[in-house]
Z-matrix of the N, CA and C atoms (Angstrom, degrees):
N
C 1 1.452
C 2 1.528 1 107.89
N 3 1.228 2 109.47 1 117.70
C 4 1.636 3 116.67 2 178.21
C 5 1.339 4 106.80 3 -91.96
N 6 1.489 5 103.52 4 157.37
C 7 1.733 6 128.29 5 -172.61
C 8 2.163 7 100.41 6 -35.48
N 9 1.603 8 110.06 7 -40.45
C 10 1.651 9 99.15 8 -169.80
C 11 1.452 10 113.10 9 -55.23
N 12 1.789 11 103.06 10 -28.69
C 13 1.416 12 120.30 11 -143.09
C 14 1.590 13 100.33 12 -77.25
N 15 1.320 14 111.50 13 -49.87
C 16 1.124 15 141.75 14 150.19
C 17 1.930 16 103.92 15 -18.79
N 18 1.095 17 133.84 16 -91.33
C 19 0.998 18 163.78 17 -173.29
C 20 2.086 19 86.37 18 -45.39
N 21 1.238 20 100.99 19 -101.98
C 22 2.217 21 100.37 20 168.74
C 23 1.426 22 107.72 21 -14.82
N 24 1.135 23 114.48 22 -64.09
C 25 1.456 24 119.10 23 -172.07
C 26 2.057 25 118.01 24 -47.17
N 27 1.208 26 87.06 25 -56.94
C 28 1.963 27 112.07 26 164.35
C 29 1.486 28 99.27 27 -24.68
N 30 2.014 29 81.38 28 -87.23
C 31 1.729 30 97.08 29 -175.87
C 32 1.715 31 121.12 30 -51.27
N 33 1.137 32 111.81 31 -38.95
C 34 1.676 33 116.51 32 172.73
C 35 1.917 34 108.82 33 -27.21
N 36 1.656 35 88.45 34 -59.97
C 37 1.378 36 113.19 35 -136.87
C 38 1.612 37 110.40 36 -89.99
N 39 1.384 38 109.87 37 -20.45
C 40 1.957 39 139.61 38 149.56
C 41 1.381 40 95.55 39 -58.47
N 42 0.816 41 109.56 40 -78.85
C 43 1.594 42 124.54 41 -171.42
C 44 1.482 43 108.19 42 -17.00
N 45 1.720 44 95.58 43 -61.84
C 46 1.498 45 95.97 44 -171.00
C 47 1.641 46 131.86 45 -74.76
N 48 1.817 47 86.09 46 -11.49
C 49 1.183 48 93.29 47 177.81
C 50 1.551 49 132.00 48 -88.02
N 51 1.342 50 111.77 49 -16.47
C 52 1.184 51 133.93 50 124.28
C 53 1.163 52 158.55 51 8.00
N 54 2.081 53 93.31 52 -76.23
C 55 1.683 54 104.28 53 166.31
C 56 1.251 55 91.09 54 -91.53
N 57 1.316 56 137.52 55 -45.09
C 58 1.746 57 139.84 56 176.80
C 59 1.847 58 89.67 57 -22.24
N 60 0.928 59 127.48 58 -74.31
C 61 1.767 60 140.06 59 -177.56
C 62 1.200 61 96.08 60 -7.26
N 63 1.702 62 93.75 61 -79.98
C 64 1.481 63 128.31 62 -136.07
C 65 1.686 64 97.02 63 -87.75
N 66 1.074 65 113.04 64 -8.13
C 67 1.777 66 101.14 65 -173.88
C 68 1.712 67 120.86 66 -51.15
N 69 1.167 68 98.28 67 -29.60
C 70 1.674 69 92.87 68 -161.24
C 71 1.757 70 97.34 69 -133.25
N 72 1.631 71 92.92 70 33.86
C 73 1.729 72 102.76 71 172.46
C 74 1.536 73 104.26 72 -99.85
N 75 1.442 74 119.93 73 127.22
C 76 1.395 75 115.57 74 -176.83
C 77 1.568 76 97.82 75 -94.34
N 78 1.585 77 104.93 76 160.75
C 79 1.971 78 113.74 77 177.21
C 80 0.984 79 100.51 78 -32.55
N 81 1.616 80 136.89 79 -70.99
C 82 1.645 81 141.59 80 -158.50
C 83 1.633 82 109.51 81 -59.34
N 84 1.308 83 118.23 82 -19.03
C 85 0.976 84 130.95 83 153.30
C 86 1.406 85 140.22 84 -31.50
N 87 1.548 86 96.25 85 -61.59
C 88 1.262 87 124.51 86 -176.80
C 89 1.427 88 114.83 87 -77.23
N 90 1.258 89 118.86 88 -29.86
C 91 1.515 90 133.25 89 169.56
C 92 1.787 91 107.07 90 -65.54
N 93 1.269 92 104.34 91 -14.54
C 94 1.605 93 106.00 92 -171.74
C 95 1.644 94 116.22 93 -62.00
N 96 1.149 95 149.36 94 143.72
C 97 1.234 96 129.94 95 178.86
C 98 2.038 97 84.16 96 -114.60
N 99 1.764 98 86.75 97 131.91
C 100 1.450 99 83.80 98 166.83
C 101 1.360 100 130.25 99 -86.07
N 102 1.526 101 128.98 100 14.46
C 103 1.391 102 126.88 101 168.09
C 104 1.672 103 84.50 102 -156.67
N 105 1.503 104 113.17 103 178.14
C 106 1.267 105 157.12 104 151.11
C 107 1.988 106 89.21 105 -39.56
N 108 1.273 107 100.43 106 123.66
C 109 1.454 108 111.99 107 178.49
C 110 1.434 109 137.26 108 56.11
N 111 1.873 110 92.73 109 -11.97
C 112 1.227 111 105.64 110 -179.55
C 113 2.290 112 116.21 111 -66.51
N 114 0.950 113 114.44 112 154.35
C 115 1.223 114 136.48 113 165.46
C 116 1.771 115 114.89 114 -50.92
N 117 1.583 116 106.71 115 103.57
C 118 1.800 117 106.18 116 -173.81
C 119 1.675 118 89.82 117 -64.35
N 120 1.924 119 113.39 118 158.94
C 121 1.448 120 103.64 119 173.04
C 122 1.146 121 126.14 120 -81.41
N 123 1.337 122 118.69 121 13.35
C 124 1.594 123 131.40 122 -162.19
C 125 1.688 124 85.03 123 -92.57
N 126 1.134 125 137.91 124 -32.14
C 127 1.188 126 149.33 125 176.74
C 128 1.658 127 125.60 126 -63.79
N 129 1.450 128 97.17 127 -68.43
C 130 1.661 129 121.99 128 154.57
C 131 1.740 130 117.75 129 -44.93
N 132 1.400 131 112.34 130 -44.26
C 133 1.546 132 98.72 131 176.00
C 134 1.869 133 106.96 132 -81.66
N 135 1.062 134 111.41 133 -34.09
C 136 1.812 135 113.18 134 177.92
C 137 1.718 136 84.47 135 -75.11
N 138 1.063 137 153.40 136 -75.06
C 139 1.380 138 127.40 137 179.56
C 140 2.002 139 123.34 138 -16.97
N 141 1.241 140 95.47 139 -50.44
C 142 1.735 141 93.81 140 -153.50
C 143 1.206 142 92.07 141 -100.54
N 144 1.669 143 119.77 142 1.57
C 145 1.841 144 106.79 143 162.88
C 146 1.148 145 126.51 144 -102.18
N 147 1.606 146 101.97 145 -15.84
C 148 1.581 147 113.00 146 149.72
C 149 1.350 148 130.52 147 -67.28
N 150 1.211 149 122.98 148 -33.76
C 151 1.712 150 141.80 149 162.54
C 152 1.503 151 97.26 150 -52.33
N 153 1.205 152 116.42 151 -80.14
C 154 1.223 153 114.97 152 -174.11
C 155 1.164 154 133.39 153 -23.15
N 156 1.775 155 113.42 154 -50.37
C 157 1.119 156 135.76 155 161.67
C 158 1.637 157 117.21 156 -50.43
N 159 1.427 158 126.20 157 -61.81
C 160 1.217 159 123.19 158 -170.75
C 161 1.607 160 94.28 159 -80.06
N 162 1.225 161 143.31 160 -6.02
C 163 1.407 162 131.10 161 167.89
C 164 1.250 163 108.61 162 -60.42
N 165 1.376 164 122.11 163 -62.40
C 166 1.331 165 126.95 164 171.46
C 167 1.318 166 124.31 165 -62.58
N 168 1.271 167 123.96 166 -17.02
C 169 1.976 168 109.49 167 144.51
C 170 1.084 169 127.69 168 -29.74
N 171 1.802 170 101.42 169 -42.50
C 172 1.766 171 96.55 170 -170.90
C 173 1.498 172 117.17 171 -80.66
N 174 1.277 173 131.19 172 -4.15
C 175 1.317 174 126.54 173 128.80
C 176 1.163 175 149.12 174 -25.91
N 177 1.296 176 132.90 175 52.48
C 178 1.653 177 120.84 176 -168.14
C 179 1.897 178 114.07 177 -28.47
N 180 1.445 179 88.89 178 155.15
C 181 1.639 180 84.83 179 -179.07
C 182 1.538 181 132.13 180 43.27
N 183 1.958 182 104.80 181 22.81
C 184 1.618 183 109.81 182 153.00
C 185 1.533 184 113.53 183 -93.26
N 186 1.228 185 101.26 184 131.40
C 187 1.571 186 115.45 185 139.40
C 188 1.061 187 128.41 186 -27.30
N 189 1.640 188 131.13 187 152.66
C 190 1.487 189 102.86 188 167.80
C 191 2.062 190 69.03 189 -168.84
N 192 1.282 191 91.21 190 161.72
C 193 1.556 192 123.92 191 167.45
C 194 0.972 193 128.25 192 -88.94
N 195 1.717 194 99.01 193 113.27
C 196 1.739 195 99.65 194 178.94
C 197 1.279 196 119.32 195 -52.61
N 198 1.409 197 155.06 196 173.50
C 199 1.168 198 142.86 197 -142.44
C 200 1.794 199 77.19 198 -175.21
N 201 1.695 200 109.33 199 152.25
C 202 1.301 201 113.33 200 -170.67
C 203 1.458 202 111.69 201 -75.76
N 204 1.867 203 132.80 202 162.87
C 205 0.964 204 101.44 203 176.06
C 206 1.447 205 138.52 204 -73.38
N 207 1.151 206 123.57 205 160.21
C 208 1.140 207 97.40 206 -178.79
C 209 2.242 208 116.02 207 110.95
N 210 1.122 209 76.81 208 -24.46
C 211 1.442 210 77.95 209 -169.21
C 212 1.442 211 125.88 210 -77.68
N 213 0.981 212 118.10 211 -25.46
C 214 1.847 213 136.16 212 165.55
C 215 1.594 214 87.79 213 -59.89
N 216 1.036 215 125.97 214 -89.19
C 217 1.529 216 150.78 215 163.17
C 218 1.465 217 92.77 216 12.50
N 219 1.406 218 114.36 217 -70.34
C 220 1.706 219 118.80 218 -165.69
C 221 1.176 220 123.15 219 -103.49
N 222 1.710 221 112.72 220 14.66
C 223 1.474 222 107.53 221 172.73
C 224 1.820 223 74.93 222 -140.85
N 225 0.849 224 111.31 223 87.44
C 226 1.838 225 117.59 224 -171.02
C 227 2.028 226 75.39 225 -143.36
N 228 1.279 227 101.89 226 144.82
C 229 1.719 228 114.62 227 154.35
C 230 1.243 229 128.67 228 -4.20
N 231 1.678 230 83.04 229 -60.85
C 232 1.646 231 125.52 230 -166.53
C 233 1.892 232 103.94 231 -46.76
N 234 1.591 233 109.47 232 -42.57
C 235 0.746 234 94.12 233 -159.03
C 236 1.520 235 117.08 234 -126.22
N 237 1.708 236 95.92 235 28.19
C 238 1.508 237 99.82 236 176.09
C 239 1.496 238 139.45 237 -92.68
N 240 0.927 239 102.43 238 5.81
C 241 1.347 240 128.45 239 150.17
C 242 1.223 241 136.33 240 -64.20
N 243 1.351 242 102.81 241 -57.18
C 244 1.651 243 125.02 242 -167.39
C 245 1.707 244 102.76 243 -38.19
N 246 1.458 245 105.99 244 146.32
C 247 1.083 246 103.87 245 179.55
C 248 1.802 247 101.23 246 -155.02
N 249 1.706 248 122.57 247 132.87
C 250 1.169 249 109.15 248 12.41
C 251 1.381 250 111.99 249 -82.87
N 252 1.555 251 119.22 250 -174.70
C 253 1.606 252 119.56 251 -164.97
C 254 1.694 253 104.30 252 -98.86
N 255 1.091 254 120.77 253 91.57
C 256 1.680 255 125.52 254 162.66
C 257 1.238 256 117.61 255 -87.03
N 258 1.478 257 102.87 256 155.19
C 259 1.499 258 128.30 257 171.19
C 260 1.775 259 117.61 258 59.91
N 261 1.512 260 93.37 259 44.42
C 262 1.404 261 92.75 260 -174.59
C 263 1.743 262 97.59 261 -110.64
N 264 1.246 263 119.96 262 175.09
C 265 1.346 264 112.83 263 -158.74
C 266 1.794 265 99.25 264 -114.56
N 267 1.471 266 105.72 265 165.69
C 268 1.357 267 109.44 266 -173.29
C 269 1.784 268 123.00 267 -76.14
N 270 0.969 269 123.59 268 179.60
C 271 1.304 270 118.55 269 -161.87
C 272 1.254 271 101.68 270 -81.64
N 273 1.207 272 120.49 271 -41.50
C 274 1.914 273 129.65 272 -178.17
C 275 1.919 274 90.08 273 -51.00
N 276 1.127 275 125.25 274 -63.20
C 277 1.346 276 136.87 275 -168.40
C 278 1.939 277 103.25 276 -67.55
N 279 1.203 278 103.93 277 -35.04
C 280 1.752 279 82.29 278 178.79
C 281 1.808 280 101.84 279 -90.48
N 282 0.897 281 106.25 280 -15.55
C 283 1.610 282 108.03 281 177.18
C 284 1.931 283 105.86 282 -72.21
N 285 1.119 284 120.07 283 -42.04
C 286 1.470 285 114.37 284 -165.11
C 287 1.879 286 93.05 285 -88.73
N 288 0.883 287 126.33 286 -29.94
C 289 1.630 288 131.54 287 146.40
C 290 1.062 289 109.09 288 -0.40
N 291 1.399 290 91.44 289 -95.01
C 292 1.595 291 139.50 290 -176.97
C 293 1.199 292 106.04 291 -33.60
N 294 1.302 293 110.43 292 -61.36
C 295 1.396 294 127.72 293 179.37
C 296 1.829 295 122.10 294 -45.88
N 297 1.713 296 103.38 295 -60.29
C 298 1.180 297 130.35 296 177.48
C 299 1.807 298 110.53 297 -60.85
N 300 1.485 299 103.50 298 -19.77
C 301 1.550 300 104.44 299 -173.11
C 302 1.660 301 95.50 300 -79.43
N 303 1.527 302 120.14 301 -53.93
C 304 1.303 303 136.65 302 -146.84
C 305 1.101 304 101.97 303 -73.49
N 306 1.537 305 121.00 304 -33.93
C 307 1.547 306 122.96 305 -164.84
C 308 1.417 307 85.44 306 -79.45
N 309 1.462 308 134.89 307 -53.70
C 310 1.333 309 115.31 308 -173.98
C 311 1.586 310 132.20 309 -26.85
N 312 2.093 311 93.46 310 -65.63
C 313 1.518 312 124.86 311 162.85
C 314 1.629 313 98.84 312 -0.33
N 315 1.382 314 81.83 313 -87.38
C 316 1.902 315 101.06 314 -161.34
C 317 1.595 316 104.62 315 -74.55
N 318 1.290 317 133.82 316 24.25
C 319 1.563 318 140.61 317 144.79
C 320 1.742 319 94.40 318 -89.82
N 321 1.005 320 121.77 319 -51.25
C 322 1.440 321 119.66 320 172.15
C 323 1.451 322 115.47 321 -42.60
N 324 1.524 323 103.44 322 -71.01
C 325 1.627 324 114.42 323 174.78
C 326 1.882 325 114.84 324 -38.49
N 327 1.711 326 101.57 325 -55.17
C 328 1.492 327 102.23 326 175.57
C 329 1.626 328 112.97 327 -47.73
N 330 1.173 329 127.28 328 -34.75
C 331 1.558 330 129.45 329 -154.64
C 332 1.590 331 94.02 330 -73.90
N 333 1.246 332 119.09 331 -42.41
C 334 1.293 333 143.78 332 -142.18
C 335 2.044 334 96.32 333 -69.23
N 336 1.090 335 120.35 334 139.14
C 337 1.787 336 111.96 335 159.49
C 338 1.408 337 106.95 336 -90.86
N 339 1.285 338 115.80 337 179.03
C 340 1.333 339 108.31 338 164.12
C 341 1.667 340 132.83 339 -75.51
N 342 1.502 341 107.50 340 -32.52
C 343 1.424 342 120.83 341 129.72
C 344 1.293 343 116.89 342 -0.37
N 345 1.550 344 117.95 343 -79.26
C 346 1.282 345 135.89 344 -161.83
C 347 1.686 346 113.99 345 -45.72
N 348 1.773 347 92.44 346 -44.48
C 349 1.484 348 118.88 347 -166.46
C 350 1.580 349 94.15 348 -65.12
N 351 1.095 350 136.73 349 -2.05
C 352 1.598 351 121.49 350 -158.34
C 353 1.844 352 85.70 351 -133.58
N 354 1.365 353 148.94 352 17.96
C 355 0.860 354 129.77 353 145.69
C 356 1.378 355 114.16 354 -98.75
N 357 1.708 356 103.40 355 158.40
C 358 1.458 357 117.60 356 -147.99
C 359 1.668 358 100.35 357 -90.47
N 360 1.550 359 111.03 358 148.91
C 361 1.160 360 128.67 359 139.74
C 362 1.470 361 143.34 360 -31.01
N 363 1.629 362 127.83 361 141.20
C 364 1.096 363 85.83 362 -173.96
C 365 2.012 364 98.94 363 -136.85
N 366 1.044 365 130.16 364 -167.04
C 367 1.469 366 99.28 365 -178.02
C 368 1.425 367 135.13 366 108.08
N 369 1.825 368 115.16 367 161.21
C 370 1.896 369 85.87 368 152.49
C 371 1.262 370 131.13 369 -63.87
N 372 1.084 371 156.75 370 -23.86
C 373 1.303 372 162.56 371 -150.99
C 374 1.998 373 102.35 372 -87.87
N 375 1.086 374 103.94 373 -56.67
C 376 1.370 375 118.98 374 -173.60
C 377 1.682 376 120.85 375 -44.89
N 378 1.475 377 100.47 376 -3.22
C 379 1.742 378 105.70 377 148.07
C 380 1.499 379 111.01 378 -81.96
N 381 1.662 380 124.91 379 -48.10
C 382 1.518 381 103.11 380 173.34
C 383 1.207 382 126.20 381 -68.97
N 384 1.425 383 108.88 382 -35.10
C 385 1.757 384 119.08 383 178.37
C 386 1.264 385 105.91 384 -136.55
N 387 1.938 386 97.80 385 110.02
C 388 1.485 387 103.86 386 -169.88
C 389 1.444 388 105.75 387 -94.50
N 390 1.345 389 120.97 388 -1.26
C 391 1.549 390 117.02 389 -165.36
C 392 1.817 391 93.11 390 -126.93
N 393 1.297 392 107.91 391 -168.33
C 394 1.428 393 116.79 392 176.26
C 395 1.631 394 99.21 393 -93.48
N 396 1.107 395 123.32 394 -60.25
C 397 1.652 396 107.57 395 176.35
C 398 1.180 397 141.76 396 -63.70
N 399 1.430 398 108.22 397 5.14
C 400 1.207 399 142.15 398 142.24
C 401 1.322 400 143.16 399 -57.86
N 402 1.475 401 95.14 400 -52.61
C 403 1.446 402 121.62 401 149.35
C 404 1.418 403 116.62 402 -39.74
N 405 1.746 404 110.78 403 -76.72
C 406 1.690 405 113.20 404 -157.88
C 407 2.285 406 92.59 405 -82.55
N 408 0.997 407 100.15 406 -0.36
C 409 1.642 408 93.33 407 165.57
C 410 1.821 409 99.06 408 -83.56
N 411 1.293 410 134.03 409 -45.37
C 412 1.290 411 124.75 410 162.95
C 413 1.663 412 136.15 411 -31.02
N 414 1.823 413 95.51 412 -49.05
C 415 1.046 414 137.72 413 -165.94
C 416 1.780 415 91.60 414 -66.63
N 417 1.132 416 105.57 415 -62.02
C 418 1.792 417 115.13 416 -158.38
C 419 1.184 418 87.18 417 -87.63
N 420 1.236 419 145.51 418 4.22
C 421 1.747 420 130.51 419 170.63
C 422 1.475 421 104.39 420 -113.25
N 423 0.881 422 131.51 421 -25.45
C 424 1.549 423 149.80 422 177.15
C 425 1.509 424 95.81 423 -31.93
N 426 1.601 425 140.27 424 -68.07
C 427 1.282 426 145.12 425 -147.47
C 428 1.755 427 92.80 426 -66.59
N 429 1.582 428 110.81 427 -34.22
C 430 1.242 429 131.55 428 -171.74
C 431 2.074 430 110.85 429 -49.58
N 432 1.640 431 91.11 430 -53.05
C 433 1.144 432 93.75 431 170.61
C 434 1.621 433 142.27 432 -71.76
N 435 1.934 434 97.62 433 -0.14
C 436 1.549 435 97.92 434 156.75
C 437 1.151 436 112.93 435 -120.97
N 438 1.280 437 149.17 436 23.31
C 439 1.689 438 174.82 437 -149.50
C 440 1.761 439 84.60 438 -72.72
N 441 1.576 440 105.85 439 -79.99
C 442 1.280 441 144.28 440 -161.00
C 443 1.889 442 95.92 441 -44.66
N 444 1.677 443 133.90 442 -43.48
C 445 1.461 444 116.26 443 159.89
C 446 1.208 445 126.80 444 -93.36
N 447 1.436 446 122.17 445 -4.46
C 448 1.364 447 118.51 446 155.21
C 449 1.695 448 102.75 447 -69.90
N 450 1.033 449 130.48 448 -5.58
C 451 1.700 450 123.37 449 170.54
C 452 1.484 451 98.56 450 -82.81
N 453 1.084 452 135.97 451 -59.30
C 454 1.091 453 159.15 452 -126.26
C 455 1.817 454 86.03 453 -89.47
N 456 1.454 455 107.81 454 -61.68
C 457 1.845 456 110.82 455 175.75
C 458 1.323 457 102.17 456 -47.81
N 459 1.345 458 117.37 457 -39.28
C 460 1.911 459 108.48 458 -147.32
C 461 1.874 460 101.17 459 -83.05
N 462 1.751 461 109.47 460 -14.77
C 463 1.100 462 109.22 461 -178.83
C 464 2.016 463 110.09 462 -99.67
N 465 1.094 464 95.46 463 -19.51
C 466 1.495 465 106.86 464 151.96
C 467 1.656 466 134.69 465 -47.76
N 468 1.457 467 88.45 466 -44.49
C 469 1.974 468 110.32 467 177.40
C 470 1.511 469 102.98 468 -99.34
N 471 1.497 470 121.91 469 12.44
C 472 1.121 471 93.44 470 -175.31
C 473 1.745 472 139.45 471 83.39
N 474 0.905 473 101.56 472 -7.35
C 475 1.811 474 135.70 473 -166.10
C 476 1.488 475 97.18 474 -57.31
N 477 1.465 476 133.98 475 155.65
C 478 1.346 477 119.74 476 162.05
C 479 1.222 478 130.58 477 -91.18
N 480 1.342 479 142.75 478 -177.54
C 481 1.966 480 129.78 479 -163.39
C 482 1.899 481 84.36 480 -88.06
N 483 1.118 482 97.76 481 124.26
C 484 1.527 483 104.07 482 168.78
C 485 1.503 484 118.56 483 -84.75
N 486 1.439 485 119.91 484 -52.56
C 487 1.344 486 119.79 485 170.83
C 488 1.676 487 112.93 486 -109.71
């Protein structure tokens, strides 16, 4: 198993844990904030598909997915707080997103040699991920780092232990 495989495998395996979450989360759901200040997930998934996207900027010669307008705009800082939470999109729609962002990712990853993976970053970021395979290891763990309040919502609603 080489360094890409490594990297697919990550994202595969987030991924699933993920929609595993979100399966039996309805839209109104997603508007839910699971604590006091915490981030609704309707927010968190337009967060990490916008991330995703500008992660892979720092790639020369990636692709990346236009994203609707507006969407940086409403999952920006600015507006995670706001309450109540409008104009955020439904779960069918942040899921095929999601989807449409990731499949890119790993068209990115394919382009990539292993070579590739060992040149450096450049930027703020380039203290956590100084190289490019560094990068899309960020990239595919990223969903990872909001996993932990979509747990936190699903035990809020009552939801059952999925994994």
């Amino acid at each position: 198993m080489g360094p890409k495989d490594v990297i697919r495998n990550l994202a595969q395996s987030n991924d699933f844990v993920m929609k595993t979450y979100l399966q039996d989360l309805s839209d109104a759901d997603l508007l839910t904030r699971p604590g006091p200040g915490a981030n609704h997930i309707a927010w968190q998934l337009g967060h990490l598909i916008n991330a995703e996207e500008e992660l892979l900027k720092m790639i020369p010669g990636a692709t990346t997915v236009p994203l609707p307008e507006g969407w940086d705009k409403l999952h920006g800082k600015e507006n995670a707080a706001k309450d109540p939470p409008v104009g955020y999109r439904t779960k069918a729609e942040y899921m095929d997103w999601y989807a449409k962002v990731r499949e890119n990712t790993m068209k990115v990853l394919n382009t990539l040699s292993d070579a590739d993976l060992d040149k450096p970053t450049t930027g703020r970021l380039a203290q956590f991920a100084p190289t490019f395979g560094a990068l899309l290891v960020l990239i595919a763990n990223h969903p990872m780092m909001h996993a932990g309040q979509i747990v936190v919502l699903r035990r809020k609603l009552g939801k059952p232990i999925v994994i």
